[in-house]
Backbone bond lengths (Angstrom), bond angles and torsions (degrees), N, CA, C in turn:
res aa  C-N    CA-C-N  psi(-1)  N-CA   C-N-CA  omega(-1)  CA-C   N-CA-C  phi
1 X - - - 1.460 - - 1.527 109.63 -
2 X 1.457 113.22 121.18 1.740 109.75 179.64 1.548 122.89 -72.91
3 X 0.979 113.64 -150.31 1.813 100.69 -167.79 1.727 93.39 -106.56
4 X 1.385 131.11 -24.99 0.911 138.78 170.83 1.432 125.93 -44.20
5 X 1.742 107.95 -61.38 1.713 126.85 160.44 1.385 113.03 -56.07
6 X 1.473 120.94 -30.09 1.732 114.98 -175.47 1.588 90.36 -80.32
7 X 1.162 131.81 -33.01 1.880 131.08 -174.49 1.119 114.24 -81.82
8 X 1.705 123.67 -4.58 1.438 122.04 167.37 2.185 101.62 -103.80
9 X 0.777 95.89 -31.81 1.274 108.46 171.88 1.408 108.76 -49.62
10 X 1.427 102.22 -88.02 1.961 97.94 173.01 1.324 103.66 -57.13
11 X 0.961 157.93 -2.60 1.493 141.76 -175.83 1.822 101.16 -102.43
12 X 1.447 120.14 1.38 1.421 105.50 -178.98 1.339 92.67 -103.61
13 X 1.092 124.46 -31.36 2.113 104.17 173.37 1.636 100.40 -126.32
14 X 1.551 108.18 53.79 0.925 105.21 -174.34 1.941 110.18 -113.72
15 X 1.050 120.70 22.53 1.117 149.06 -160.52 1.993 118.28 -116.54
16 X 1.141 130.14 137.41 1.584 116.14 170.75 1.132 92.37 -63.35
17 X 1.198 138.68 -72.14 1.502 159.45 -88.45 1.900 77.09 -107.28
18 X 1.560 109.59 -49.81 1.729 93.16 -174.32 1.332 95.11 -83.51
19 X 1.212 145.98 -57.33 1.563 147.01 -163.22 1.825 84.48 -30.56
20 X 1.810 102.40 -68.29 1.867 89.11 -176.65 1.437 129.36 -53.82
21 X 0.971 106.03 -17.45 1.271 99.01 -170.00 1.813 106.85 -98.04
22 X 1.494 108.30 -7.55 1.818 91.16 164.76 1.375 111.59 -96.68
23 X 1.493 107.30 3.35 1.756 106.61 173.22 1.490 109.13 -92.50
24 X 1.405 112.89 -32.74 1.554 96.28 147.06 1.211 152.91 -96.06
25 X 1.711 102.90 34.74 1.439 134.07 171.88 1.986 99.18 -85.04
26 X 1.034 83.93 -50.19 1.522 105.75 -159.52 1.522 115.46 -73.44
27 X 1.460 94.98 -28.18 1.688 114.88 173.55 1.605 103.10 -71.38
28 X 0.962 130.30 -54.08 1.648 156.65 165.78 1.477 90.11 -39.98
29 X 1.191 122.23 -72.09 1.386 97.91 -168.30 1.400 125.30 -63.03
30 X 1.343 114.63 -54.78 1.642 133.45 148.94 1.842 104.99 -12.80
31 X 0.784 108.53 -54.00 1.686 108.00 -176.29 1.503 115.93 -86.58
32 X 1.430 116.25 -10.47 1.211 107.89 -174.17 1.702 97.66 -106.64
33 X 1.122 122.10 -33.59 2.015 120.58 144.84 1.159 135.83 -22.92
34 X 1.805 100.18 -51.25 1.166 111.51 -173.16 1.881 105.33 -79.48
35 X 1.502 108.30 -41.16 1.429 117.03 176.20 1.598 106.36 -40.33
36 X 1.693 102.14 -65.67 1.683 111.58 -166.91 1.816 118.48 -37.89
37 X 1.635 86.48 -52.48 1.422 98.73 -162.92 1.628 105.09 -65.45
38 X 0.937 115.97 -20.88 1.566 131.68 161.14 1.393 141.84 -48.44
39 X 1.642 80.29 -60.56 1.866 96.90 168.37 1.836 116.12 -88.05
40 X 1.053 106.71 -22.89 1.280 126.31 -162.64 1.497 103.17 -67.42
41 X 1.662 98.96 124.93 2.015 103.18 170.96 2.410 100.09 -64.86
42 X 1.235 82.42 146.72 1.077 87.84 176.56 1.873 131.29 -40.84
43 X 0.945 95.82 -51.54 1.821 109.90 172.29 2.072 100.02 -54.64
44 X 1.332 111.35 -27.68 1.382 90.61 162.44 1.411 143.50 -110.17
45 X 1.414 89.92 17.08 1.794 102.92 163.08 1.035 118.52 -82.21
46 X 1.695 129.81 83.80 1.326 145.90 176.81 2.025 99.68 -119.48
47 X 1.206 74.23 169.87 2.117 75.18 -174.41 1.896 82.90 -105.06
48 X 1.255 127.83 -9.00 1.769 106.25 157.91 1.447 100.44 -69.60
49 X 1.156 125.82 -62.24 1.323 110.03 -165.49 1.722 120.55 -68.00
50 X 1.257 132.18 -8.27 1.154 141.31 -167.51 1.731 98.30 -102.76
51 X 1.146 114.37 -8.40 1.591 117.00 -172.05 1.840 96.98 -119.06
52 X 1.337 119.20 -0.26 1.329 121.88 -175.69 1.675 104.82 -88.67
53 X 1.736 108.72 -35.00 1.152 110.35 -172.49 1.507 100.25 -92.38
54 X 1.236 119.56 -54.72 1.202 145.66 -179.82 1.676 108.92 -20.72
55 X 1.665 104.74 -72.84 1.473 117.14 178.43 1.401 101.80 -77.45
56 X 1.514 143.69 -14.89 1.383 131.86 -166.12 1.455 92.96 -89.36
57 X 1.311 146.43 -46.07 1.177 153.92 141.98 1.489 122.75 -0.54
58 X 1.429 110.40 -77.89 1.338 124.21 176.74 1.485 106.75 -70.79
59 X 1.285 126.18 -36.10 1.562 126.54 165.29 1.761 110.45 -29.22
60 X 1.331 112.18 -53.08 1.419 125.93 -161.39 2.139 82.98 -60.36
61 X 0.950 135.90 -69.78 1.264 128.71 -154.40 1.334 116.23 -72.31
62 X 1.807 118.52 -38.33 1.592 130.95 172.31 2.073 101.29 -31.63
63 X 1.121 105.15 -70.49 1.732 103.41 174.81 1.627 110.19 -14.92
64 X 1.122 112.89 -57.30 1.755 121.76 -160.00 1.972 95.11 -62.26
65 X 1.186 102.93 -50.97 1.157 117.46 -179.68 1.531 120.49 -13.15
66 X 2.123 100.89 -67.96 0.999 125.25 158.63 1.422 139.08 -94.92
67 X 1.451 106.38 13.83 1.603 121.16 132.65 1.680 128.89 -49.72
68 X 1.587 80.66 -63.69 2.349 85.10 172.87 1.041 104.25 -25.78
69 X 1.989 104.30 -72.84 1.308 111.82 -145.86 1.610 111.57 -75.26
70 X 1.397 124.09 -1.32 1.435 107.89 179.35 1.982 81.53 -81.86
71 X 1.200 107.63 -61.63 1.592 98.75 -171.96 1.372 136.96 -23.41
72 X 1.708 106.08 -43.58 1.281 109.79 143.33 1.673 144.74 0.87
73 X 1.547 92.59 -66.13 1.253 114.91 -167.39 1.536 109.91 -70.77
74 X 1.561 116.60 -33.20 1.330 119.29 -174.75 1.302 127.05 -60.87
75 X 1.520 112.85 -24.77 1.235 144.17 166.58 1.593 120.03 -70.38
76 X 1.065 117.80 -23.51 1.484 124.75 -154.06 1.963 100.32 -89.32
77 X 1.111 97.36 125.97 1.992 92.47 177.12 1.360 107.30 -64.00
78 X 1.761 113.81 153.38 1.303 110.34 165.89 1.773 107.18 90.26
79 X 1.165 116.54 -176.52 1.239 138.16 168.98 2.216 117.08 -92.66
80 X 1.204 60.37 102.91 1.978 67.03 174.33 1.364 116.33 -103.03
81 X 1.402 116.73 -170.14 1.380 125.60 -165.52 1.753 97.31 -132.02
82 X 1.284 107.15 136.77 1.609 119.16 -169.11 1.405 97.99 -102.35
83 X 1.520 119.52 -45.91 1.389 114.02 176.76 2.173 118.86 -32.78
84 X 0.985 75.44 -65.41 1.892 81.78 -178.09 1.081 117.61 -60.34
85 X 1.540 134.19 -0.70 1.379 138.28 -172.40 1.433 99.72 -103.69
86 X 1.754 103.50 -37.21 1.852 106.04 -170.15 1.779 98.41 -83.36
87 X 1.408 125.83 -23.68 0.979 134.65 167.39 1.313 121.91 -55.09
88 X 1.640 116.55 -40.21 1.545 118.23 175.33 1.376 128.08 -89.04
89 X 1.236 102.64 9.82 1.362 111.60 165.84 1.585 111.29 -78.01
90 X 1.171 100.09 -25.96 1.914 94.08 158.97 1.798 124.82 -27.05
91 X 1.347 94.54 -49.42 1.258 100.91 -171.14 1.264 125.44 -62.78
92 X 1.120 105.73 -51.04 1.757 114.70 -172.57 2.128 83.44 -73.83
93 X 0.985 115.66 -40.48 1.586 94.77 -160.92 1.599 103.07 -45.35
94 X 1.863 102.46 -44.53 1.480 89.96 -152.78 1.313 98.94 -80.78
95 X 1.898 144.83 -42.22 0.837 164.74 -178.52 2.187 93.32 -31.91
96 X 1.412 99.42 -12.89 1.880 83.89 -170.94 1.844 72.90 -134.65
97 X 0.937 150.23 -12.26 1.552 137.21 152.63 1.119 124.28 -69.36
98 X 1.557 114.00 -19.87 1.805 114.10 170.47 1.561 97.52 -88.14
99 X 1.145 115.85 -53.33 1.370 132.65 -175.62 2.060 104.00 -34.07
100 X 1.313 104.43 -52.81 1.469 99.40 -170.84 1.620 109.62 -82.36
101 X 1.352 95.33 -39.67 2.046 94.30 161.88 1.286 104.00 -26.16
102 X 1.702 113.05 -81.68 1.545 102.91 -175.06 1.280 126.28 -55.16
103 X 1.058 132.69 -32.51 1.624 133.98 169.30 1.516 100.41 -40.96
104 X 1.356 120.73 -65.19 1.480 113.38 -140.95 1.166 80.70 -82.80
105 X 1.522 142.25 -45.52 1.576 135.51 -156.11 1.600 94.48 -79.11
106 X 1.284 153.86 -29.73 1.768 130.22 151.80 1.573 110.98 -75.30
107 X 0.923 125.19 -26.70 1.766 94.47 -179.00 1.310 85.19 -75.63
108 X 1.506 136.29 -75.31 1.674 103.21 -168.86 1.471 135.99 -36.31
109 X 1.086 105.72 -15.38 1.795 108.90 -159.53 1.796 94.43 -75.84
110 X 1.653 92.32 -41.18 1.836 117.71 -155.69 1.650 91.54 -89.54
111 X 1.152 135.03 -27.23 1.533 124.41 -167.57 2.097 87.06 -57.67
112 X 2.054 80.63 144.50 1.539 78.89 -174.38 1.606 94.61 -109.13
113 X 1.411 117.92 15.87 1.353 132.66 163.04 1.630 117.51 -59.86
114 X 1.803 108.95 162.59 1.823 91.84 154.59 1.544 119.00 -88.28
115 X 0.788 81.74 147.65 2.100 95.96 178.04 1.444 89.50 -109.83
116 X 1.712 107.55 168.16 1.440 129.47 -176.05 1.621 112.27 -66.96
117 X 1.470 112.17 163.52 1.263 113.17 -174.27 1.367 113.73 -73.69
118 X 0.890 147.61 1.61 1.581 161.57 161.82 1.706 118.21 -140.24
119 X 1.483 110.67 61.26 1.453 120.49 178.05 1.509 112.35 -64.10
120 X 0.825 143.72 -28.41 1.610 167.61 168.17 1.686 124.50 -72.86
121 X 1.738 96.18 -3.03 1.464 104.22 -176.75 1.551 113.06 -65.13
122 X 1.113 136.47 148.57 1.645 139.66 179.58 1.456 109.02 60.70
123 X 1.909 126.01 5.09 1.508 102.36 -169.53 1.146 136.66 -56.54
124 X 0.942 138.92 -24.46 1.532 169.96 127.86 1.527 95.21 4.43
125 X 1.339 99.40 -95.80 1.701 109.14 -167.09 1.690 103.41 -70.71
126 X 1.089 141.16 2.29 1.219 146.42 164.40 1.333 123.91 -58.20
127 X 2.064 94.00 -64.96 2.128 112.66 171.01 1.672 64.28 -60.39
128 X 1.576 131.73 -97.80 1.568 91.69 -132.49 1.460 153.28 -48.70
129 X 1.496 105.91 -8.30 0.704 130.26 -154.20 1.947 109.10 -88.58
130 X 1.642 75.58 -29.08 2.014 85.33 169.35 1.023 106.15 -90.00
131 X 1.239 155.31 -10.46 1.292 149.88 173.56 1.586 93.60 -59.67
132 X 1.470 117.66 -73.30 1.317 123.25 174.95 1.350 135.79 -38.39
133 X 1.115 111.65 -31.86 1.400 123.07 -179.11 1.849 95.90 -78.35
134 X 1.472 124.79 -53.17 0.837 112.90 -166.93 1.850 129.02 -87.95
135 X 1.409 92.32 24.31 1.475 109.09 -171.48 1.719 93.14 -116.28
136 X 1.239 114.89 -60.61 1.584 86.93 164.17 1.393 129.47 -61.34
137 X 1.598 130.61 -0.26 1.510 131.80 170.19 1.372 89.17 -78.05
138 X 1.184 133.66 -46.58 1.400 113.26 -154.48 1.885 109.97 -78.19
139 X 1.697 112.30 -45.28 1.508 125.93 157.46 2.016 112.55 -37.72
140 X 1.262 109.00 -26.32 1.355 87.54 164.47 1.264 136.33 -128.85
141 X 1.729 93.25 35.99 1.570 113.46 -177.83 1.731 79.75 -103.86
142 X 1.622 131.43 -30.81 1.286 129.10 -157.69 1.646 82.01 -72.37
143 X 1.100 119.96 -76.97 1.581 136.14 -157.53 1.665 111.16 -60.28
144 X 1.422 116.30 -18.55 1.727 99.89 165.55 1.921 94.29 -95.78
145 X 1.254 124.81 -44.07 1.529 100.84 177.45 1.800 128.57 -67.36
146 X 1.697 96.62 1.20 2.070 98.35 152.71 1.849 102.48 -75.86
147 X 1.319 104.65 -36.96 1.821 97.06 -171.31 1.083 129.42 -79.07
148 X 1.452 119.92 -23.83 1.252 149.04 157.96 1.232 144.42 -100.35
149 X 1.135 114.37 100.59 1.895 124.71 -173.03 1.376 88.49 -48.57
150 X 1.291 130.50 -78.57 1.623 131.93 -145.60 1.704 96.16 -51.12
151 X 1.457 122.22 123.98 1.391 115.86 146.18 1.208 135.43 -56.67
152 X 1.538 116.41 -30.08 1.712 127.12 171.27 1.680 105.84 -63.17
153 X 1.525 115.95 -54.70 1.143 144.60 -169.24 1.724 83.56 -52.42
154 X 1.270 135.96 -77.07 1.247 163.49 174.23 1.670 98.38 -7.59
155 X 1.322 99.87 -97.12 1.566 135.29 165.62 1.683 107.25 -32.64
156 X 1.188 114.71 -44.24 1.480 120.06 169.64 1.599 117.91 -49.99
157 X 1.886 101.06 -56.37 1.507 111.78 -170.91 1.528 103.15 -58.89
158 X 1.679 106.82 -48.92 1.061 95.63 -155.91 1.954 109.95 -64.54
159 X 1.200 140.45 15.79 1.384 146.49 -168.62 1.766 98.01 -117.04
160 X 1.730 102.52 -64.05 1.738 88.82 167.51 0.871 158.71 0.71
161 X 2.113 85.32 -102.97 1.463 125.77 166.11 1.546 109.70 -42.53
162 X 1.153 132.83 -74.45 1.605 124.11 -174.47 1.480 120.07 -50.76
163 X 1.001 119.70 -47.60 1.619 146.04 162.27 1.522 98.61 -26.33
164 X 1.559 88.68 -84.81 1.337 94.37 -169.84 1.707 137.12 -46.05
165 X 1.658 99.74 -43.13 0.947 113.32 161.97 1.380 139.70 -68.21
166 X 1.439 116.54 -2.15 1.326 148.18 170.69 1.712 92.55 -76.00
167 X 1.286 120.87 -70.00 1.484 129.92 -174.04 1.825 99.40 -59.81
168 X 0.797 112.79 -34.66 1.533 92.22 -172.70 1.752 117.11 -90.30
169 X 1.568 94.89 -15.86 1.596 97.34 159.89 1.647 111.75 -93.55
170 X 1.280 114.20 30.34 1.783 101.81 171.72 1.358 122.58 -59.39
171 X 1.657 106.73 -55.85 1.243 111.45 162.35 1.244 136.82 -44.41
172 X 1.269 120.52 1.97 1.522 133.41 175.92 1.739 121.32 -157.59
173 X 1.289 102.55 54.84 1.888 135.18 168.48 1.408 94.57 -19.44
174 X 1.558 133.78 -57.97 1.175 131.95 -144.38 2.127 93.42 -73.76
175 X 1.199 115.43 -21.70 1.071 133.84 179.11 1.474 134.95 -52.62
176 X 1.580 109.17 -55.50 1.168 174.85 -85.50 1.545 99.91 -122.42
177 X 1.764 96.65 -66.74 1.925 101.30 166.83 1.534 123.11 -116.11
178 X 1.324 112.18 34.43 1.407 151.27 136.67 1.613 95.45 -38.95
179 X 1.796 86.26 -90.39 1.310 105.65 -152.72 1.097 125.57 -92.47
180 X 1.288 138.55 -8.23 1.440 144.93 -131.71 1.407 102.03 -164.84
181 X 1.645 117.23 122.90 1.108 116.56 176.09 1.977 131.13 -58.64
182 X 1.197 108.30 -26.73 1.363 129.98 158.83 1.420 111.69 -46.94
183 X 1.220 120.61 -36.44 1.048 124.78 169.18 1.629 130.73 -47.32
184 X 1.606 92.20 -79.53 0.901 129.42 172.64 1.896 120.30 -53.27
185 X 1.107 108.80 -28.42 1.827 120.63 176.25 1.234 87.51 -70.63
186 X 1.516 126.41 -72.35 1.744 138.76 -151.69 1.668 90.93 -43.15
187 X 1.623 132.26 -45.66 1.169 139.44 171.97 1.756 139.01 -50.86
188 X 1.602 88.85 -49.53 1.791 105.50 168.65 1.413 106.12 -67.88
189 X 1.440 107.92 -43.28 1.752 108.88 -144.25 1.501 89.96 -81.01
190 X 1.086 128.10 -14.58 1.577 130.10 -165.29 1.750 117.00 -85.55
191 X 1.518 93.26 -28.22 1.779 115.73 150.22 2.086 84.82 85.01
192 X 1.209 94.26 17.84 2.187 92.77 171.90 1.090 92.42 -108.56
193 X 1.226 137.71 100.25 1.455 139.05 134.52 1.485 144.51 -73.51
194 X 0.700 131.36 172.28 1.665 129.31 162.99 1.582 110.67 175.01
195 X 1.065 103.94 -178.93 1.896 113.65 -162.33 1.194 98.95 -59.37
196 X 1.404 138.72 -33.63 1.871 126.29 -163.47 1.318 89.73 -79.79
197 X 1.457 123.09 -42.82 1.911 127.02 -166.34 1.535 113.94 -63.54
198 X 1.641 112.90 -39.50 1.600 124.34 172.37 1.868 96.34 -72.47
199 X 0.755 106.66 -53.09 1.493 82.27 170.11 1.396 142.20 -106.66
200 X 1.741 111.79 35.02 1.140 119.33 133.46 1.492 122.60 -93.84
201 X 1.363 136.33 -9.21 1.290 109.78 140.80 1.464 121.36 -70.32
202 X 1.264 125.81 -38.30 1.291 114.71 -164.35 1.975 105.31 -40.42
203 X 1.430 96.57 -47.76 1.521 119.55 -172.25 1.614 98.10 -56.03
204 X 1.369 121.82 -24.82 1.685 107.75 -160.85 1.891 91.37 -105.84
205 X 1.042 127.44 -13.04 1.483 140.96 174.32 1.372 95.75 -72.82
206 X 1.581 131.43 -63.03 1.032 122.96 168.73 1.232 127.24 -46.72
207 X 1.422 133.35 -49.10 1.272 128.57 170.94 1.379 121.44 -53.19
208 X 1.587 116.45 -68.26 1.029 132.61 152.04 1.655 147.72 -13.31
209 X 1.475 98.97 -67.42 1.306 92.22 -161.93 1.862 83.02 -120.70
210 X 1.072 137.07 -25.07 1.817 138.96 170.60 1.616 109.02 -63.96
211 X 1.520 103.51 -75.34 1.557 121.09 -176.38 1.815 117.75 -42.53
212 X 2.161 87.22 -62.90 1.710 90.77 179.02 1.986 111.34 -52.59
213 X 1.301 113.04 -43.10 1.292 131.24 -154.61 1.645 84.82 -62.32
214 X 1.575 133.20 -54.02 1.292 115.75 178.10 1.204 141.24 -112.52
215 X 1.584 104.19 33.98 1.505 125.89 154.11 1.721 103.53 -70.62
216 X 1.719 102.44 -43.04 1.539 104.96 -151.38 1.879 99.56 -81.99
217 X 1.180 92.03 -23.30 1.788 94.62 157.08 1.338 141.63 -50.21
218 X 1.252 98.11 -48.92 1.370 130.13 178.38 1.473 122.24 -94.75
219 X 1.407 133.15 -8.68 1.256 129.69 116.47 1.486 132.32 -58.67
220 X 1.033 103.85 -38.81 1.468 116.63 174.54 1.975 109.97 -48.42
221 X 1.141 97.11 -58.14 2.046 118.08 170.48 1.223 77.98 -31.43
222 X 2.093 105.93 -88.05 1.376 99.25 -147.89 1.395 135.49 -73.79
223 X 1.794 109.86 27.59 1.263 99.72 175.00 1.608 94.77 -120.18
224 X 1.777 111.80 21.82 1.485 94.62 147.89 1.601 103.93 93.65
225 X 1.555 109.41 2.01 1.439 128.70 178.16 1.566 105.91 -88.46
226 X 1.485 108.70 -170.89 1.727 116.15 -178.62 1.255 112.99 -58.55
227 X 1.310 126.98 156.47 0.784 151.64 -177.18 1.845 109.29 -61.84
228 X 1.496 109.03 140.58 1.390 121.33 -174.25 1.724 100.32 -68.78
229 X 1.062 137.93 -58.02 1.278 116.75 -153.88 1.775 103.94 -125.54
């Protein structure tokens, strides 16, 4: 690892202002666990379903994450490197994807409620499955804040754009986790996989968090900013 990747690294929770703000990522999720397992008829106290809301939740904020750190760069003298910034958004993704694993796996463990007859079904591919989900949230908070100066503007797309495009493929479901990360979560977080599902995320990672990441590069060049790789 060069000295460059260790300086985007500490610089993605290297901040009060971010340190607070993944403790009130994390608080958010924590409360919305504790809500579910609460309201929830018994047959849906599973840690898939408690990690569906749980990580889809905290997903919405991971983006900003890797907003900062492209912002970062605009500031920085000289010619920099964008790669290691879109790269350190790793951190915070997984740092709030391990983080909600444990959330949902103790409030289920601790609910003194009944939970379903197989609460524990898919857990396995589930935590993995939030890791994933929340590493492409963070790759396309990196790749709309290369395309977009505005951070609001930024933080905005990234809620939209997927959204939206979720709604405009309704009429065509089979589509849906193809293209669209919404898709593709409803799939991981649900812990049912199989070969068409691994590679409809692979396909929405590509769009997503590969494609956006070097469009926003390559505007970035041509407006005379750091360097792409």
């Amino acid at each position: 690892m060069d000295e460059t990747t260790r300086v985007a690294l500490r610089r993605s929770l290297g901040t009060r202002a971010r340190r607070w703000l993944l403790a009130g990522t994390l608080l958010a999720g924590l409360l919305a666990a504790v809500a579910l397992v609460a309201a929830a008829a018994p047959a849906d106290r599973t840690f898939a379903a408690l990690s569906e809301t749980v990580q889809s939740l905290m997903s919405v904020v991971t983006p900003l994450f890797g907003i900062l750190l492209v912002r970062d760069l605009r500031g920085a003298p000289g010619r920099v490197r964008v790669l290691p910034s879109v790269l350190a958004v790793g951190l915070p993704a997984v740092v709030i994807a391990v983080a909600g694993v444990l959330i949902c796996a103790a409030t289920l463990a601790l609910t003194p409620t009944d939970v379903a007859d197989e609460p524990w079904r898919h857990a396995p591919t589930v935590a993995v499955g939030s890791v994933l989900v929340q590493i492409v949230a963070g790759l396309v908070g990196t790749g709309l804040g290369l395309l977009l100066r505005s951070t609001v503007a930024a933080f905005t797309g990234t809620i939209v754009l997927p959204l939206g495009l979720f709604a405009l493929l309704s009429g065509v479901p089979a589509a849906q986790p193809w293209l669209t990360p919404l898709g593709s979560v409803r799939n991981l977080l649900s812990g049912d996989m199989s070969l068409l599902r691994w590679a409809q995320w692979l396909c929405v990672l590509l769009l997503w968090g590969v494609g956006l990441n070097l469009a926003g590069a390559m505007a970035l060049k041509r407006r005379g900013g750091p360097a792409g790789s």
